[in-house]
ChimeraX commands (.cxc) that place a marker at each C-alpha (Angstrom):
marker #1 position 0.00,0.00,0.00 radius 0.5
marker #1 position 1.27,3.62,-0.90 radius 0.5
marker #1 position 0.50,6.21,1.72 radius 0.5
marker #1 position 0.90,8.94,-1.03 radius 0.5
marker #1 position -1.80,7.51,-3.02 radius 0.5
marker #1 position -3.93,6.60,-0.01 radius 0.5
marker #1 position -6.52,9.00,0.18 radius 0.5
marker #1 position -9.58,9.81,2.95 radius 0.5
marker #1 position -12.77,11.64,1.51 radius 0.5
marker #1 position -16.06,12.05,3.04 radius 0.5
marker #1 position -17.67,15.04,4.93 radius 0.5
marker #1 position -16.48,14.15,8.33 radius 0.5
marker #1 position -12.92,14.57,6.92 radius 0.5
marker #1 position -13.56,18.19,7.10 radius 0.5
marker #1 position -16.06,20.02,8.67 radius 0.5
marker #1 position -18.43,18.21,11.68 radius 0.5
marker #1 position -21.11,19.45,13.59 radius 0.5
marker #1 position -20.81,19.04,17.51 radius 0.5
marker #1 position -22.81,16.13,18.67 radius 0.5
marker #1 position -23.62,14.85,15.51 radius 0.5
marker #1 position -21.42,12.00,14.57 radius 0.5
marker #1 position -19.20,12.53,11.58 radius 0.5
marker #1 position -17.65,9.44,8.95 radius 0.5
marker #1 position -15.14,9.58,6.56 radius 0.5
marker #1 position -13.76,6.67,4.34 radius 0.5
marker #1 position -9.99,5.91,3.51 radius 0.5
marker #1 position -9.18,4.46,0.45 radius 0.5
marker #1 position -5.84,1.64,0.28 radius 0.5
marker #1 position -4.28,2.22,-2.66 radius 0.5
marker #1 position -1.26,0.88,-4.87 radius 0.5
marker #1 position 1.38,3.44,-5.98 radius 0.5
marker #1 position -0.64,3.02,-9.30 radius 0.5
marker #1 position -4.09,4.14,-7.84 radius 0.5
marker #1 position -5.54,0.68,-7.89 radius 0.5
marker #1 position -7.28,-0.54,-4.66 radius 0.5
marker #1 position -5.23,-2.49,-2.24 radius 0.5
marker #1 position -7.39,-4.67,-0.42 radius 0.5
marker #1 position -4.92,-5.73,2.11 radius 0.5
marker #1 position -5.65,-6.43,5.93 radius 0.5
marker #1 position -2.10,-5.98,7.25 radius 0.5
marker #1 position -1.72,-2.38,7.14 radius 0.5
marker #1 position -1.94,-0.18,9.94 radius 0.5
marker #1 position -3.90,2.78,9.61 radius 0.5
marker #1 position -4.12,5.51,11.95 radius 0.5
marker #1 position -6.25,8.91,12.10 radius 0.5
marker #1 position -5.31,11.07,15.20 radius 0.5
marker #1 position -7.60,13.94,15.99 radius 0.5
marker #1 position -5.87,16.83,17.33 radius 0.5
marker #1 position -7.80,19.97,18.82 radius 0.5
marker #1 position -9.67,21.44,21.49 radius 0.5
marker #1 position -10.72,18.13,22.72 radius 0.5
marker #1 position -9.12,14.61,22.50 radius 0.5
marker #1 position -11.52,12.71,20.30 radius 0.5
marker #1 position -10.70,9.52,19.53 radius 0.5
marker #1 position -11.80,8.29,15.60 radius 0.5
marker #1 position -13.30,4.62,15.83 radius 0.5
marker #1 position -13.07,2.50,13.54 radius 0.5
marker #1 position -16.44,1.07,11.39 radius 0.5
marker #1 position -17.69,-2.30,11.06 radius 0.5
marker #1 position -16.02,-2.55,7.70 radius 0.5
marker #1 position -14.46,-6.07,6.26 radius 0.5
marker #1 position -11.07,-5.84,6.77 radius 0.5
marker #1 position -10.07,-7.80,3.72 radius 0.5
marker #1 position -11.97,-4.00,2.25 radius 0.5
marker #1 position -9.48,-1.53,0.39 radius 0.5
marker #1 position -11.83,0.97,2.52 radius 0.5
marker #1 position -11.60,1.38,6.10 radius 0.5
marker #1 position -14.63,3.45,7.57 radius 0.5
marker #1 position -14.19,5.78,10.49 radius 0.5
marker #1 position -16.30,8.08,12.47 radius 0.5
marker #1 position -16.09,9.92,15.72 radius 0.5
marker #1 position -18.19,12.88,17.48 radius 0.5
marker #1 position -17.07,16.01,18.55 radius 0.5
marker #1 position -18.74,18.28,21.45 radius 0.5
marker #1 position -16.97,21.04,21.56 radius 0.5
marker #1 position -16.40,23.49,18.43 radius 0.5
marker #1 position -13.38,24.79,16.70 radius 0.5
marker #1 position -10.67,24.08,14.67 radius 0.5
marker #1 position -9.45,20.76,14.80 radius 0.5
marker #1 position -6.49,18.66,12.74 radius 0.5
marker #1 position -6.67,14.93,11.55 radius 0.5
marker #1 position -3.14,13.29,11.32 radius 0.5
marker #1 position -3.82,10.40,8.56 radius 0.5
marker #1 position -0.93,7.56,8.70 radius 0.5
marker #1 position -0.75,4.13,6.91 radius 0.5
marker #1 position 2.59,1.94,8.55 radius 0.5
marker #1 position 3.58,4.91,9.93 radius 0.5
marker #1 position 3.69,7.30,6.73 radius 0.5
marker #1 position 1.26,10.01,5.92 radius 0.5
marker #1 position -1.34,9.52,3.70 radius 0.5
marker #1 position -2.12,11.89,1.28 radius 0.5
marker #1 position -3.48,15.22,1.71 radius 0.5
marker #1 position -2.65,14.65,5.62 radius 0.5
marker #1 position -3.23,16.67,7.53 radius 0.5
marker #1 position -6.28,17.89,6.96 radius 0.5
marker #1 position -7.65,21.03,8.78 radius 0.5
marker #1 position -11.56,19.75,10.51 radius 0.5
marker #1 position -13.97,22.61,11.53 radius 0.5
marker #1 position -16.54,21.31,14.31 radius 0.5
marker #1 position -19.23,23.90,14.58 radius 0.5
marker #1 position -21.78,24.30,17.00 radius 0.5
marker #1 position -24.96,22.37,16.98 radius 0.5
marker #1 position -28.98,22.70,16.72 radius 0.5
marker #1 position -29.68,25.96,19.47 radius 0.5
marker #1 position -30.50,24.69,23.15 radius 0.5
marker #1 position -32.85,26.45,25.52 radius 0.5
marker #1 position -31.57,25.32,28.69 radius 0.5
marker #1 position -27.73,26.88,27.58 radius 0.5
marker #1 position -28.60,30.12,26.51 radius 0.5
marker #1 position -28.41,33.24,28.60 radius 0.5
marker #1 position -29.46,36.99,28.88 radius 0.5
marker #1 position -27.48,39.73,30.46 radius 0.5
marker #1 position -27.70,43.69,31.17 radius 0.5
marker #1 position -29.76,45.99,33.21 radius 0.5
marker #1 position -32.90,44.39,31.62 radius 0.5
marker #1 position -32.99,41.45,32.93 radius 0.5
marker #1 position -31.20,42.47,37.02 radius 0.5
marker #1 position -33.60,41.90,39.56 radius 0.5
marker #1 position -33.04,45.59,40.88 radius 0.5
marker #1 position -33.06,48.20,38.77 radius 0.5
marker #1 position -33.77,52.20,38.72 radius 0.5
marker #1 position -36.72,53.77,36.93 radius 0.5
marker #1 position -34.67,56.36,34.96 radius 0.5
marker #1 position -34.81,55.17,31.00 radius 0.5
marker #1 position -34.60,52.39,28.73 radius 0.5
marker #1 position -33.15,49.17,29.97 radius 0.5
marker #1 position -31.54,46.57,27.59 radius 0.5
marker #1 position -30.24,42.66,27.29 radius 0.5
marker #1 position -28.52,40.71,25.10 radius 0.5
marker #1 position -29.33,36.83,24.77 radius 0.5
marker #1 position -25.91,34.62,23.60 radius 0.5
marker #1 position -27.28,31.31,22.08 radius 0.5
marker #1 position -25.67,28.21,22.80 radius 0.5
marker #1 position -25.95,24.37,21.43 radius 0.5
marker #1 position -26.23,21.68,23.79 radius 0.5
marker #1 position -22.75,21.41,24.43 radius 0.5
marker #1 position -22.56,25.21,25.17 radius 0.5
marker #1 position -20.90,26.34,22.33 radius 0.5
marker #1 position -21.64,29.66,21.17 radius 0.5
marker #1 position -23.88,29.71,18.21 radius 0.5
marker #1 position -22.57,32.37,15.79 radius 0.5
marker #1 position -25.79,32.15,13.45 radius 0.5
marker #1 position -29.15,33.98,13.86 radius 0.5
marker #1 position -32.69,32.66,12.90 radius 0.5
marker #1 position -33.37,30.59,15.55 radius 0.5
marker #1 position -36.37,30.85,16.93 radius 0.5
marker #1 position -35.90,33.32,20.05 radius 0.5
marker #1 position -38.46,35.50,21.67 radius 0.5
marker #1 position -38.86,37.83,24.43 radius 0.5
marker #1 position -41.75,39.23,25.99 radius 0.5
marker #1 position -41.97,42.07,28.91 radius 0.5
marker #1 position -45.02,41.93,31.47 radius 0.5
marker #1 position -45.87,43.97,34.14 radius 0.5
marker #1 position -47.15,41.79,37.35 radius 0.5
marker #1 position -49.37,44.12,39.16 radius 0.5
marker #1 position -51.30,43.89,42.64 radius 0.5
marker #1 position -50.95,40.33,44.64 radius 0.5
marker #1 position -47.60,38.50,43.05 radius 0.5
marker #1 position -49.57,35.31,43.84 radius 0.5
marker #1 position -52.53,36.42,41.86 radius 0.5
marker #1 position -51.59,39.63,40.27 radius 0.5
marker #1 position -52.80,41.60,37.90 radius 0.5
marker #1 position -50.37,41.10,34.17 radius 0.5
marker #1 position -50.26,43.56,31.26 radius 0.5
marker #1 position -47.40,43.01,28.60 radius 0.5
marker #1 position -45.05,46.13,28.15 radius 0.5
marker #1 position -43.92,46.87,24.62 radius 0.5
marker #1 position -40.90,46.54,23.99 radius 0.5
marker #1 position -38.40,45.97,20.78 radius 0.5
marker #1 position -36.17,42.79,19.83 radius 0.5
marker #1 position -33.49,42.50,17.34 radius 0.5
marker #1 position -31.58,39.48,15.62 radius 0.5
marker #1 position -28.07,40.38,14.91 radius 0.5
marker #1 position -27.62,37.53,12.80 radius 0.5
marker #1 position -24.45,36.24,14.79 radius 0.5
marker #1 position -25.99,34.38,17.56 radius 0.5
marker #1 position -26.87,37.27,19.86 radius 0.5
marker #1 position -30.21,38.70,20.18 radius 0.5
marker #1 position -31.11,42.53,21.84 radius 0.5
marker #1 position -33.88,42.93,23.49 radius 0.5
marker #1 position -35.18,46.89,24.92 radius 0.5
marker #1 position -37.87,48.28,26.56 radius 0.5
marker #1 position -38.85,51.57,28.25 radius 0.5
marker #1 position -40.36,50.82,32.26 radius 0.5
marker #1 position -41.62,54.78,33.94 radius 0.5
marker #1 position -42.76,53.57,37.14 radius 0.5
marker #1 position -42.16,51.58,39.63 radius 0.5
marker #1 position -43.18,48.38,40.01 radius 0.5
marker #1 position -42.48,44.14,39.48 radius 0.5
marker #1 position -42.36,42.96,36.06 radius 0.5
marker #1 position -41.06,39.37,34.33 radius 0.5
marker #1 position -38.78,39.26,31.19 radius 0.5
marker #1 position -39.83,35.85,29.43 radius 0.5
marker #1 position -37.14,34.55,26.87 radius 0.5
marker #1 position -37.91,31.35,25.03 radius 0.5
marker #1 position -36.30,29.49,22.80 radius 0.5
marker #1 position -38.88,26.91,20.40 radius 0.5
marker #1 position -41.08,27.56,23.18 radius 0.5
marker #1 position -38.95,26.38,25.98 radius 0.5
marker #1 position -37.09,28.95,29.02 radius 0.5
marker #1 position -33.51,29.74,28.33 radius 0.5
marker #1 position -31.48,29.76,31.48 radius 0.5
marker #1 position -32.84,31.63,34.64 radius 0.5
marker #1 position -36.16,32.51,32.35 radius 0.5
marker #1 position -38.44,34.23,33.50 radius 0.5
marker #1 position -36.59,37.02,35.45 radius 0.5
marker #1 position -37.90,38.91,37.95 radius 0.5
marker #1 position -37.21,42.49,37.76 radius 0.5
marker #1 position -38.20,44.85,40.66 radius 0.5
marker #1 position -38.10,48.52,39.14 radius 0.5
marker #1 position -37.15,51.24,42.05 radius 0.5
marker #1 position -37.67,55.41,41.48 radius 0.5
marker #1 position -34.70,56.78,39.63 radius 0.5
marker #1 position -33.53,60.11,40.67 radius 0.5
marker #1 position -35.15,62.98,40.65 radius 0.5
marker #1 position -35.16,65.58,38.56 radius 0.5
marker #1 position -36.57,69.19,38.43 radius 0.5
marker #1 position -39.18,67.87,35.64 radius 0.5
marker #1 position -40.73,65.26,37.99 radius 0.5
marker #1 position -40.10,67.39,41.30 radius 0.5
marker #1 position -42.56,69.85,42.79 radius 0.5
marker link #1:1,2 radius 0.2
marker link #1:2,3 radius 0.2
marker link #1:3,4 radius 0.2
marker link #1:4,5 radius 0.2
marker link #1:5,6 radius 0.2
marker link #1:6,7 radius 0.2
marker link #1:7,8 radius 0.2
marker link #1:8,9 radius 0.2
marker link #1:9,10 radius 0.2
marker link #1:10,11 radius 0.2
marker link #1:11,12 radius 0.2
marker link #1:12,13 radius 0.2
marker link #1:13,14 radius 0.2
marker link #1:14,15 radius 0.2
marker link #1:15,16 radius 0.2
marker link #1:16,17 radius 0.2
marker link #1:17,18 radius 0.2
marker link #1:18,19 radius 0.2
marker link #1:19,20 radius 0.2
marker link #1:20,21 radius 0.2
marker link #1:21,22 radius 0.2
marker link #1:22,23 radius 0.2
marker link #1:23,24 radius 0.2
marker link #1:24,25 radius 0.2
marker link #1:25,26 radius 0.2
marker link #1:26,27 radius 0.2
marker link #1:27,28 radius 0.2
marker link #1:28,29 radius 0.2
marker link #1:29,30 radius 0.2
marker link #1:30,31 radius 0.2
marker link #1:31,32 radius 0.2
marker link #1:32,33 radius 0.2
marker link #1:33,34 radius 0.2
marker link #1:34,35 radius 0.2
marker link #1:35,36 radius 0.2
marker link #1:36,37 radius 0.2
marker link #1:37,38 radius 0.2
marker link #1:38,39 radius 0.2
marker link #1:39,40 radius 0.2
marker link #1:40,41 radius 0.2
marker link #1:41,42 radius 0.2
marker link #1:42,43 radius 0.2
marker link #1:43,44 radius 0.2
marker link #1:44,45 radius 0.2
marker link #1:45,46 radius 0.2
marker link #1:46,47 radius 0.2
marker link #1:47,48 radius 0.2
marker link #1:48,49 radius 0.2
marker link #1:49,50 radius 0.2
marker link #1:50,51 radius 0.2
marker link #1:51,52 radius 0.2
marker link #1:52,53 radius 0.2
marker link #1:53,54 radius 0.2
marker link #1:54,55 radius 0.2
marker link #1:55,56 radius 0.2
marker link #1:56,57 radius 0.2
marker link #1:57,58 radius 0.2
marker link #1:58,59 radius 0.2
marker link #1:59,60 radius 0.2
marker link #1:60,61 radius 0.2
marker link #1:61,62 radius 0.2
marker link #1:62,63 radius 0.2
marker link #1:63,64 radius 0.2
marker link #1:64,65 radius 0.2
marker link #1:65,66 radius 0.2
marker link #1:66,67 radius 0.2
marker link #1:67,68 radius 0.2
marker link #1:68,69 radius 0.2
marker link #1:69,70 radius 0.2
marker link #1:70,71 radius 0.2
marker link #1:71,72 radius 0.2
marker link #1:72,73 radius 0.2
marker link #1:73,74 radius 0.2
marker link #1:74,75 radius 0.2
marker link #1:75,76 radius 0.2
marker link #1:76,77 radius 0.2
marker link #1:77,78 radius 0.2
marker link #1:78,79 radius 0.2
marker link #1:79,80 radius 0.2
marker link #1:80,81 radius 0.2
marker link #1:81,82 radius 0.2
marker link #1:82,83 radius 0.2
marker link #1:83,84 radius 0.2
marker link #1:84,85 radius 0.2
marker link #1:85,86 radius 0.2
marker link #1:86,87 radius 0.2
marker link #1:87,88 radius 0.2
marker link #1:88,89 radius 0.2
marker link #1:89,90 radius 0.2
marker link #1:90,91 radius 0.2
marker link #1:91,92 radius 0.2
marker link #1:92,93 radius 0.2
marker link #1:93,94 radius 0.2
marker link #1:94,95 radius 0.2
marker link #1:95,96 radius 0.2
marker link #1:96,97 radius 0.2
marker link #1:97,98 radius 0.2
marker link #1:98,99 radius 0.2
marker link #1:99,100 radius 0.2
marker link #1:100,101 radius 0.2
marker link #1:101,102 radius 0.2
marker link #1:102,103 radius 0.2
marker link #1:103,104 radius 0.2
marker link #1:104,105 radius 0.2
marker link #1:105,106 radius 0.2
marker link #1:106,107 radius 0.2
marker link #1:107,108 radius 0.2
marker link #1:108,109 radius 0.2
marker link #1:109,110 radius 0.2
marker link #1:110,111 radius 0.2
marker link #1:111,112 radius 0.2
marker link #1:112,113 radius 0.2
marker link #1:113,114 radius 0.2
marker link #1:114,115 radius 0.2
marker link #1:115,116 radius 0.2
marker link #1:116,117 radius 0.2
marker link #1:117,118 radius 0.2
marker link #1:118,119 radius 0.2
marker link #1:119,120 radius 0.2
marker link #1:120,121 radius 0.2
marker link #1:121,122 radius 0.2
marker link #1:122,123 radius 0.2
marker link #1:123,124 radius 0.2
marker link #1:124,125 radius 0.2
marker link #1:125,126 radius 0.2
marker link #1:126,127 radius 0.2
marker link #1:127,128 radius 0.2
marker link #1:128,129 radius 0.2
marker link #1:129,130 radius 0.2
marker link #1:130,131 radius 0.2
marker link #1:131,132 radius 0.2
marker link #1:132,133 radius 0.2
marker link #1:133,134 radius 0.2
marker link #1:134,135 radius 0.2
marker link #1:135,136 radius 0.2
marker link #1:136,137 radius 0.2
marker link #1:137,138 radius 0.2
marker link #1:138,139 radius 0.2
marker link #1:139,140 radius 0.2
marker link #1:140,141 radius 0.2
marker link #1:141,142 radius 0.2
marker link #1:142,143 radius 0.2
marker link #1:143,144 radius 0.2
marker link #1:144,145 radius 0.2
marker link #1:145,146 radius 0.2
marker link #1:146,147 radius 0.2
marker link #1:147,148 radius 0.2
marker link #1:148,149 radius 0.2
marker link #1:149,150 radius 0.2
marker link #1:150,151 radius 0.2
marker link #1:151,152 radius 0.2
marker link #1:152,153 radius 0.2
marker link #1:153,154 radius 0.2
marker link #1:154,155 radius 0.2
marker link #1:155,156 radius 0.2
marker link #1:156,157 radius 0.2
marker link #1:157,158 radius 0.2
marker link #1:158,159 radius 0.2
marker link #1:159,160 radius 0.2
marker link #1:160,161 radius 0.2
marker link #1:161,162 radius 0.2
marker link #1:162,163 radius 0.2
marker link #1:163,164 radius 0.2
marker link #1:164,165 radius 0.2
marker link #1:165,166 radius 0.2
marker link #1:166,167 radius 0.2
marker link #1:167,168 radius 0.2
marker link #1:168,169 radius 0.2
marker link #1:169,170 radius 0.2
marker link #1:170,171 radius 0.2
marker link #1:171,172 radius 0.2
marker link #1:172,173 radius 0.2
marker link #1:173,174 radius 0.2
marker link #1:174,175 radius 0.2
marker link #1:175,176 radius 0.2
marker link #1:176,177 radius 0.2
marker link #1:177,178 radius 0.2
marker link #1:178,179 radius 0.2
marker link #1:179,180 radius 0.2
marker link #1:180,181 radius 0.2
marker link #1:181,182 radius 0.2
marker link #1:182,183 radius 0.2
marker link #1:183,184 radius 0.2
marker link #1:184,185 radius 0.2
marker link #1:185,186 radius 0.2
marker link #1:186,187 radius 0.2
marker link #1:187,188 radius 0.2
marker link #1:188,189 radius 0.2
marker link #1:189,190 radius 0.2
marker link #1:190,191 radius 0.2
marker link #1:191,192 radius 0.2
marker link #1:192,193 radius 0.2
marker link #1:193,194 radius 0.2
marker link #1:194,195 radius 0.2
marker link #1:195,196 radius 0.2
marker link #1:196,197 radius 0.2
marker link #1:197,198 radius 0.2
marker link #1:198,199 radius 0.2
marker link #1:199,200 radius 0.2
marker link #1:200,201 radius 0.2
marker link #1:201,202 radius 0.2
marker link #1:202,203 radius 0.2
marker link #1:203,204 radius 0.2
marker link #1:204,205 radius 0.2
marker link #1:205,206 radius 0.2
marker link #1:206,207 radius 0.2
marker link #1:207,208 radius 0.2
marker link #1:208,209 radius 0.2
marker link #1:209,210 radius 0.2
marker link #1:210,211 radius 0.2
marker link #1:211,212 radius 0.2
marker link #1:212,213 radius 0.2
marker link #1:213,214 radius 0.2
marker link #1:214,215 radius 0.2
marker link #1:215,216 radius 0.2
marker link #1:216,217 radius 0.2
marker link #1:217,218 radius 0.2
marker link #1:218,219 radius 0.2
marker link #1:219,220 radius 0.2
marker link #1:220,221 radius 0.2
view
């Protein structure tokens, strides 16, 4: 077998999505090209990266000229596979693997800023910024996912209170982030509700207790 003319293809070779498992093929082959269907070669593939991974081997015959391989990764980034047949690299090796996050997870995203503290003064608008994640917690650098945010006002009784939604705006900035802003002018208790395919992100809903801001010679008598 030639390492040179030994060759891996598939998608998993080169980019992988985290917690999704990933397969790739290499190909024996002859210094000629022609399949070498040989059982006594050693083949290794070595991922290198941000985590250890180990490649496993499929349930291929291994009188084959192709091996199968797969492995998972849960954490994204850049990522190298060292390909080696007896101990020589195969061609193309290495190859350069980009994991990237996976499918958006409610329970791993996260809101921060004044609009979503649990104390905060009455003075003007308050913001927050939502960071998606996967499952894994990898930051998802895509928008479109389906995020929303809603702003309600909890009046009277907190056990049995009174709710009216406050308007407020909400942007997608298309990189995994979403802004969320809204004006409160009095005091009072009111509940941020995030939700991500219909399910709470982290610490959702949050309870916000609004206080009286300063004054100022337009609001003092």
């Amino acid at each position: 077998t030639d390492p040179l003319s030994t060759e891996a293809t598939g998608v998993g070779i080169s980019l992988a999505v985290a917690g999704v498992r990933a397969n790739f093929q290499v190909a024996r082959k002859d210094e000629f090209g022609n399949a070498q269907e040989s059982s006594g070669d050693i083949i290794s593939m070595q991922l290198i990266g941000p985590a250890d991974i180990e490649v496993e081997r499929g349930s291929d015959n291994q009188q084959s000229s192709v091996m199968l391989a797969h492995y998972t990764v849960t954490i994204a980034g850049i990522y190298t596979i060292a390909g080696q047949i007896n101990g020589d690299e195969i061609l193309g090796s290495p190859f350069q693997l980009l994991a990237i996050p996976g499918a958006i997870a409610a329970y791993q995203c996260s809101a921060s800023g004044r609009g979503v503290e649990k104390n905060t003064e009455v003075d003007s608008t308050v913001g927050f910024r939502i960071q998606a994640r996967d499952a894994f917690a990898n930051q998802i650098t895509k928008g479109e996912d389906n995020v929303v945010a809603s702003v309600f006002e909890y009046i009277g009784d907190l056990a049995n209170p009174i709710v009216l939604q406050v308007e407020s705006e909400f942007v997608d900035n298309m990189d995994g982030t979403y802004d969320g802003r809204y004006l409160v002018t009095k005091s009072g208790n009111f509940r941020v509700y995030i939700l991500v395919d219909g399910n709470h992100i982290l610490s959702s809903p949050f309870s916000i207790t609004f206080h009286p801001g300063p004054a100022s010679a337009d609001t003092t008598t």
